[in-house]
C-alpha positions in Angstrom: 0.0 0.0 0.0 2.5 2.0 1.0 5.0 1.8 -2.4 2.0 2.1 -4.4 1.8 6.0 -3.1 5.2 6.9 -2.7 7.5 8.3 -4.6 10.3 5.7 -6.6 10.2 2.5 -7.1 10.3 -0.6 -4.4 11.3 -3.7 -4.8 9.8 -6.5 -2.1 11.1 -9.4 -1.5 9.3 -13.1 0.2 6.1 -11.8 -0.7 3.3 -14.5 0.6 0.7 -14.8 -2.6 -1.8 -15.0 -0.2 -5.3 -14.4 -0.9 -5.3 -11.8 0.5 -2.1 -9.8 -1.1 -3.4 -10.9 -4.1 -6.8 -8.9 -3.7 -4.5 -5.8 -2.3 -1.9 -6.2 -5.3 -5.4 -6.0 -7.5 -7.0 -2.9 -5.9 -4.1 -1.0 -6.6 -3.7 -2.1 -10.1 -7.5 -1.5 -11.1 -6.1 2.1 -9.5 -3.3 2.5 -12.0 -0.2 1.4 -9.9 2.7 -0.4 -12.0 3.0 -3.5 -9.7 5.2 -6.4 -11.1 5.6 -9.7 -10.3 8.2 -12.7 -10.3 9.1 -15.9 -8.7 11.1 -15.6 -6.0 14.3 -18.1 -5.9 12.0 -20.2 -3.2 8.7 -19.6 -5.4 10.8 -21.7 -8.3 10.8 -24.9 -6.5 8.1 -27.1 -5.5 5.7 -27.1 -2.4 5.2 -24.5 0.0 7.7 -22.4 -1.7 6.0 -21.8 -4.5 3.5 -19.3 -3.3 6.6 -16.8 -2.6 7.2 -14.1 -5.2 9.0 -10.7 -5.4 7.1 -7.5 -6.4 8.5 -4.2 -8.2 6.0 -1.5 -7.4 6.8 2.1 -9.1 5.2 4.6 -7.0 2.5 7.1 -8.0 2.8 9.5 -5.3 -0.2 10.7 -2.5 -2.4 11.6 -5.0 -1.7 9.7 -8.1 -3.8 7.0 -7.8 -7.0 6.8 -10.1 -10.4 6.2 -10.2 -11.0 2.2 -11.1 -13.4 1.4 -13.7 -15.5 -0.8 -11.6 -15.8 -0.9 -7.9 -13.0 -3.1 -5.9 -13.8 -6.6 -4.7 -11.2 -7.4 -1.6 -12.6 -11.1 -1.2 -12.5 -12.0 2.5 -9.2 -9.1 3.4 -10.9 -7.5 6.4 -7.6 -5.8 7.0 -7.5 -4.3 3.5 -10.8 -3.3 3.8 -10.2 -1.5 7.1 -6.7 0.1 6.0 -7.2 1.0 2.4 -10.3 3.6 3.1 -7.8 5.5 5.1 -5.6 5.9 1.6 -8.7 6.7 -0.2 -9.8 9.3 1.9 -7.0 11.2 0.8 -7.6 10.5 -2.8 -10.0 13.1 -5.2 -12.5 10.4 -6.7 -15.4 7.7 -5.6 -14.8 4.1 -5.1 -17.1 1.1 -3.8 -15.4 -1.3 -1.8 -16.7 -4.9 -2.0 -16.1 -8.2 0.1 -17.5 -11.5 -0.1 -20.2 -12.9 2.2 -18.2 -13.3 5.8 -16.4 -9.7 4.9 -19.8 -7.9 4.7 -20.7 -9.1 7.9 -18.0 -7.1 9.5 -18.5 -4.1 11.4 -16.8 -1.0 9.7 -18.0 1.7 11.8 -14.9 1.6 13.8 -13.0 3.2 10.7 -16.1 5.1 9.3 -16.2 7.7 12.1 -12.9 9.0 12.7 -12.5 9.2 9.1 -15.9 11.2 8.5 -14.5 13.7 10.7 -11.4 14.4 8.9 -14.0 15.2 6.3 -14.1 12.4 3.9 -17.6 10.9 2.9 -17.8 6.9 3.9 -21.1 5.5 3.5 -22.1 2.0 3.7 -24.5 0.0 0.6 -25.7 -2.1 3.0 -26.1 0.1 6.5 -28.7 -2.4 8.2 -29.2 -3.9 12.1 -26.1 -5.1 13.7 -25.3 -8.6 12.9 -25.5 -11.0 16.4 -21.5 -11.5 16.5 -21.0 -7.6 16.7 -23.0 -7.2 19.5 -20.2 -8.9 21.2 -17.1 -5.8 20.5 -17.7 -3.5 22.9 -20.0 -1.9 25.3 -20.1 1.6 24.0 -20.8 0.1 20.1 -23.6 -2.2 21.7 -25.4 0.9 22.8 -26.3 2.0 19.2 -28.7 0.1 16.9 -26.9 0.3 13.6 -23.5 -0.8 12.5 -21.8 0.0 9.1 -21.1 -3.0 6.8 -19.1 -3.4 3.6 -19.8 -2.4 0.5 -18.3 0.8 1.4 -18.5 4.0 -0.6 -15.7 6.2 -0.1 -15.6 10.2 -1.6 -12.3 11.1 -0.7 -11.3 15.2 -0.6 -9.3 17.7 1.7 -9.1 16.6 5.1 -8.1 18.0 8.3 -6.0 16.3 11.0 -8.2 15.2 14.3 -7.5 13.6 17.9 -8.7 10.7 18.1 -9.4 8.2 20.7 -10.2 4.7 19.8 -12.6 2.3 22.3 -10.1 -0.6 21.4 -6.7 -1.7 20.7 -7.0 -2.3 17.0 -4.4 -1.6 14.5 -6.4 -1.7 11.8 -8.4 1.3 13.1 -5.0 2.8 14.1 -3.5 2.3 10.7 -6.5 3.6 8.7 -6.4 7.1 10.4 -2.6 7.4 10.6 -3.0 6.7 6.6 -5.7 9.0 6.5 -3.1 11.6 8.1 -0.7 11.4 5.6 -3.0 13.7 3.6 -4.4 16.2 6.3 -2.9 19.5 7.7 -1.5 19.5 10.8 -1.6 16.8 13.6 -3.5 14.1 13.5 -3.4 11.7 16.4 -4.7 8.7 17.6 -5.3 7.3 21.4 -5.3 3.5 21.8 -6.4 1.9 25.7 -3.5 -0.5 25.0 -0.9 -0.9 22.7 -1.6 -2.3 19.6 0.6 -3.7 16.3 2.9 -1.1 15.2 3.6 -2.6 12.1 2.3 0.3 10.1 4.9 2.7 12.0 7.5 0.7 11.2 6.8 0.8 7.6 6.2 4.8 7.4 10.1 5.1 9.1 11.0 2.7 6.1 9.0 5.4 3.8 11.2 8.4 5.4 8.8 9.1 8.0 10.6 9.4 11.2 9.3 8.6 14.7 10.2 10.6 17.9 8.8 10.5 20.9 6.7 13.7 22.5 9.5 14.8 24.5 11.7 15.6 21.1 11.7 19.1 20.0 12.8 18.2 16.8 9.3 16.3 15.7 7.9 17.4 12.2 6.3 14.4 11.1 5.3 11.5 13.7 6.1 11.6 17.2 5.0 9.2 19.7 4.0 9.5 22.8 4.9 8.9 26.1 1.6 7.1 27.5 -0.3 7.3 30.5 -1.0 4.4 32.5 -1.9 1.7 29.4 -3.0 4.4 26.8 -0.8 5.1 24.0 -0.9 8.2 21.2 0.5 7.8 18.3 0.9 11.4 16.4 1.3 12.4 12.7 1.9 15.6 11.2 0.6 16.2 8.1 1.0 16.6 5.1 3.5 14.1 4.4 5.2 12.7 1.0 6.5 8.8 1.4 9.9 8.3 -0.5 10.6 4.4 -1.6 12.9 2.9 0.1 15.1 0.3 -2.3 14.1 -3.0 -1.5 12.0 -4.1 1.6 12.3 -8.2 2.9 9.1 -9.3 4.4 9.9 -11.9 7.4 8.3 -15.0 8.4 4.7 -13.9 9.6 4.4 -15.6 13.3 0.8 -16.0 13.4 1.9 -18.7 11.0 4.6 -19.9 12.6 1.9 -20.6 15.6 0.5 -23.6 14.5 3.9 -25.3 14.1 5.6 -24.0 17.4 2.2 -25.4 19.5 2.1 -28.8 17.2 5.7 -29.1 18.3 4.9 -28.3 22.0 2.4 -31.2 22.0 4.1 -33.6 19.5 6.1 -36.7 21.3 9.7 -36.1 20.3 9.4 -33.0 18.6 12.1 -30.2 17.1 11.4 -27.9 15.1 13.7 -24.6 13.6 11.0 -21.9 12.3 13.6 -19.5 10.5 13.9 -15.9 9.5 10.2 -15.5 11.6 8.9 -11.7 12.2 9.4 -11.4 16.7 8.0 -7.6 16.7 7.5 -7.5 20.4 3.7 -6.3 20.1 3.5 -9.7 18.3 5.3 -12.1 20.6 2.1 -12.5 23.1 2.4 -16.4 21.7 5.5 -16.8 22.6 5.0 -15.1 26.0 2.1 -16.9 26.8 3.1 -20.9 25.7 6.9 -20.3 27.6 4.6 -19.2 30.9 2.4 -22.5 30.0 6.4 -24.5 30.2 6.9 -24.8 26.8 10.5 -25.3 25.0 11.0 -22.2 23.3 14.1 -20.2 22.1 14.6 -17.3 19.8 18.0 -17.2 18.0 19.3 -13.8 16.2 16.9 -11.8 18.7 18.1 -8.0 18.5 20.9 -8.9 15.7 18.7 -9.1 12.3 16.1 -6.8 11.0 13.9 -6.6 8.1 11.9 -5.1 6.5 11.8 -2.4 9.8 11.0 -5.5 11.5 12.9 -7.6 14.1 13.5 -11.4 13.2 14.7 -14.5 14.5 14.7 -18.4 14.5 12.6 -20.1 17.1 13.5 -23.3 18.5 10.6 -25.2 19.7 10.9 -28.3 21.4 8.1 -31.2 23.0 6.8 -29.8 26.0 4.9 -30.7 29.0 2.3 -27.5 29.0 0.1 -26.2 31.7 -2.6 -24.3 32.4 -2.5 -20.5 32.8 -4.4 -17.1 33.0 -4.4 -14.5 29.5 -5.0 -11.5 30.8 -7.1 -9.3 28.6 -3.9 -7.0 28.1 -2.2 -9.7 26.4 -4.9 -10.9 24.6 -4.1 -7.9 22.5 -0.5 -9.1 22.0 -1.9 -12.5 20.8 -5.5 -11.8 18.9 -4.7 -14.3 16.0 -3.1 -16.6 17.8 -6.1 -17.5 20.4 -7.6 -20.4 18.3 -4.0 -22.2 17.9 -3.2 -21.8 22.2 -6.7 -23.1 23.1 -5.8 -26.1 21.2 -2.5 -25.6 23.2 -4.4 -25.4 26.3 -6.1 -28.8 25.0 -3.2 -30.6 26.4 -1.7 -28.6 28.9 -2.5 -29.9 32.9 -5.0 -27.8 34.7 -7.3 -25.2 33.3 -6.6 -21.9 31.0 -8.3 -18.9 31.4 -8.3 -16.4 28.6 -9.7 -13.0 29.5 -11.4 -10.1 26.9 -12.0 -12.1 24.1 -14.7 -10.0 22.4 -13.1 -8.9 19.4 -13.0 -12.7 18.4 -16.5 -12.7 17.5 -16.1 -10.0 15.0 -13.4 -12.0 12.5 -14.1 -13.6 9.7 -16.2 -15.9 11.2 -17.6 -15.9 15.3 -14.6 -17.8 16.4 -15.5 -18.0 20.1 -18.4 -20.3 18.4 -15.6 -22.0 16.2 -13.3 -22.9 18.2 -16.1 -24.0 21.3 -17.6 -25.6 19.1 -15.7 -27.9 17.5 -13.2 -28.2 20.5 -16.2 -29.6 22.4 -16.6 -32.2 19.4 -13.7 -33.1 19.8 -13.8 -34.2 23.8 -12.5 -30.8 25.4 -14.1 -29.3 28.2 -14.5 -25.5 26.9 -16.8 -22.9 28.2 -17.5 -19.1 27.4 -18.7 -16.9 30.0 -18.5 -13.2 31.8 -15.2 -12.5 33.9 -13.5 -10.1 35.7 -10.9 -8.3 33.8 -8.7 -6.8 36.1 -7.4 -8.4 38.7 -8.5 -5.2 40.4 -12.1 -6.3 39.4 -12.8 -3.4 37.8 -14.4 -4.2 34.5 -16.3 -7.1 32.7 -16.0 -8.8 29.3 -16.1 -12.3 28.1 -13.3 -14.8 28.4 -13.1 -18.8 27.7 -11.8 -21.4 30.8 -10.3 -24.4 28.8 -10.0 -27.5 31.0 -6.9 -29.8 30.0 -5.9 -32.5 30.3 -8.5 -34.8 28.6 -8.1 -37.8 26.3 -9.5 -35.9 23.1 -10.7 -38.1 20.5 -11.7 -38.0 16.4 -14.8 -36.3 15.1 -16.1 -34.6 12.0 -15.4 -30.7 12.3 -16.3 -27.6 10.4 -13.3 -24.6 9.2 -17.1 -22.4 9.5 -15.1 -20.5 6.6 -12.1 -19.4 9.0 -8.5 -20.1 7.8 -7.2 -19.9 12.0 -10.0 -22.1 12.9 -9.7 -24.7 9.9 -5.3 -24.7 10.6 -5.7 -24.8 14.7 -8.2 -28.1 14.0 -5.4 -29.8 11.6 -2.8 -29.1 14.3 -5.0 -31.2 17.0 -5.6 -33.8 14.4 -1.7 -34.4 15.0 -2.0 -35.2 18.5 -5.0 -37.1 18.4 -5.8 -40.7 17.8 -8.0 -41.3 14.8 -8.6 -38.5 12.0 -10.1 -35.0 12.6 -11.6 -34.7 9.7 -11.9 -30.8 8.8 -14.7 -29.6 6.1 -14.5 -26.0 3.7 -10.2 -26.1 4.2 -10.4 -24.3 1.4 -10.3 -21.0 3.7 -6.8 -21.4 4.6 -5.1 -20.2 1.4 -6.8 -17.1 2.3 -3.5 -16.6 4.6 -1.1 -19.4 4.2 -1.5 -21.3 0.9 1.6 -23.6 2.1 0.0 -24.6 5.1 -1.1 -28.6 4.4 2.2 -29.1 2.8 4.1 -27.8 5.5 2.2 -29.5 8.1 2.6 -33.0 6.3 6.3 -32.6 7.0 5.6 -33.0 11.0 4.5 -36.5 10.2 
């Protein structure tokens, strides 16, 4: 996204042809943006490494994109679909975004407002009743009768920088505004209860946008601020111009690499080397969370290679004898993607795990509190959803999930319910289970990880 409106050209390399990539890489081409592919030297060989490929994009600069013919269908990319407005805001033309069944069931009205008061003009095709899984987000959103669902209509125009202060820790929401802010005058900021992703931050420094925190004078495009208690504010001074950086090297994503580090936790006689993996510490919560459970884990090359902006390493995982533990809601944030995969985890850990704040699950692509119960409970697990206290204060409410270990689990015919994390986390218990999981609509998974089966058949 990025490359597409800056100035030069950038080469990226390890690209994931993901489904979702793919539908990004085709938004910005229907918008007039040179994008190239090619094989990457892994993407020439057979299996998993065949869905790597390296892309030349030459930049059009902030305002260069153009109005597509047609409006933009982003399949099932909820995070394109949430971060993309945010560039379109900026832009001087209409455009109808467009998902496919599960994406239009996703509230958008998180992204909507903010960017309505910078003065763009989003709109929703289908603005109807809230959809029984959103009611679930948060209390504040709860309190109004109407959400806003995809197809979006977006007018972009002049905008004007805004504070804003966001109900939850979401980077997407983050992301879309600090895009937005690219294009307004002035400072536009963004308050978050807790920490979120900071991928997007990373990649502005790697567009020439440099980050400073509050207490440096010397600030003229984002500073970041020092927060109070768990708060954090991100701040961007607009209008900015992005400058291409040569070549960017995308890392191992590790909300892949956290099916394989649990399967080798609950494997017999297990070791496994997960290489050149992304450890961005505001996405190591699963790595956190399975070493307090006792599992086996080490990170090689920590602090000594970067790319991309991003810190990597290789993770060591080892069999491991795992135990129950509490997720606070704090680092539920840390580890969003990664729930489904350590509920398995917890599966065949000793005691119970308690996993606090889980709301936002029932707002992805599909309800995956329902998911993972669900089929979990097929499957012999003792699993329950229900209200808990948050802080250990007691201030506070929100839903959490107490998964009982421990328990012989045995074969049963499960459903993906059109989730790629739900559909991988089942084939990873199929592993450690005797008999065969058998795991309907798997199609889902190449939405993230087209590799995935072929990787997984290695463990055998």
């Amino acid at each position: 996204m990025l490359a597409s409106i800056s100035e030069g050209t950038t080469r990226i390399k390890n690209l994931l042809m993901a489904d979702d990539i793919v539908r990004t890489i085709g938004a910005f081409r229907s918008m007039g943006v040179p994008l190239s592919l090619t094989l990457s030297p892994k993407g020439r060989g057979k299996g998993e490494g065949r869905f790597a490929a390296d892309a030349t994009v030459r930049g059009v600069g902030m305002r260069g994109l153009k109005k597509p013919k047609k409006s933009i269908y982003l399949g099932n990319s909820g995070t394109t679909m949430r971060i993309l407005p945010g560039i379109l805001a900026g832009q001087d033309f209409e455009v109808v975004l467009k998902g496919d069944a599960s994406l239009s069931k996703r509230p958008m009205r998180r992204i909507a407002e903010p960017l309505k008061k910078m003065g763009a003009e989003i709109a929703s095709a289908a603005s109807q009743p809230r959809n029984d899984n959103a009611k679930h987000v948060i209390a504040s959103e709860a309190k109004q009768s109407y959400e806003i669902y995809p197809p979006l209509k977006i007018k972009g125009g002049k905008l004007k920088a805004i504070k804003y202060k966001s109900k939850i820790a979401s980077a997407q929401v983050k992301s879309c505004v600090l895009l937005a802010g690219l294009f307004a005058k002035g400072v536009t900021s963004v308050n978050e209860p807790v920490k979120s992703r900071d991928h997007t931050e990373r990649m502005l420094e790697q567009f020439g946008v440099k980050l400073f925190s509050t207490r440096s004078a010397r600030s003229k495009n984002i500073v970041r601020a020092r927060p109070k208690a768990e708060s954090r504010t991100i701040k961007l001074r607009g209008p900015v111009k992005l400058k291409a950086p040569r070549k960017i090297t995308v890392p191992g994503d590790i909300s892949s690499a956290a099916f394989f580090i649990v399967a080798a936790c609950i494997l017999p006689d297990m070791k496994i080397v997960l290489k050149n993996v992304g450890i961005n510490p505001t996405r190591t919560g699963i790595i956190d969370i399975l070493k307090r459970m006792g599992a086996n884990i080490k990170v090689k090359g920590k602090g000594c290679r970067v790319k991309g902006g991003e810190p990597c390493g290789d993770i060591v995982v080892r069999s491991s004898k795992l135990r129950g533990v509490t997720i606070s809601a704090r680092e539920f944030v840390r580890a969003i993607d990664e729930i489904p995969i350590i509920m398995v985890a917890a599966c065949f850990a000793m005691g119970a795990t308690i996993i606090k704040g889980i709301n936002e699950l029932r707002v992805k692509e599909t309800d995956r509190v329902r998911s993972m119960v669900t089929n979990l409970r097929k499957l012999g697990a003792d699993v329950r959803s229900l209200t808990l206290t948050l802080s250990p204060k007691g201030r506070g409410k929100g839903e959490g999930i107490i998964v009982s270990g421990n328990r012989r689990l045995h074969a049963a015919k499960v459903s993906s319910f059109g989730d790629h994390r739900t559909a991988m986390s089942m084939l990873v218990a199929d592993l450690a289970i005797k008999g065969k999981v058998s795991v309907t609509g798997r199609a889902c998974i190449n939405k993230s990880f087209p590799g995935f089966l072929r990787l997984l058949h290695r463990l055998i």
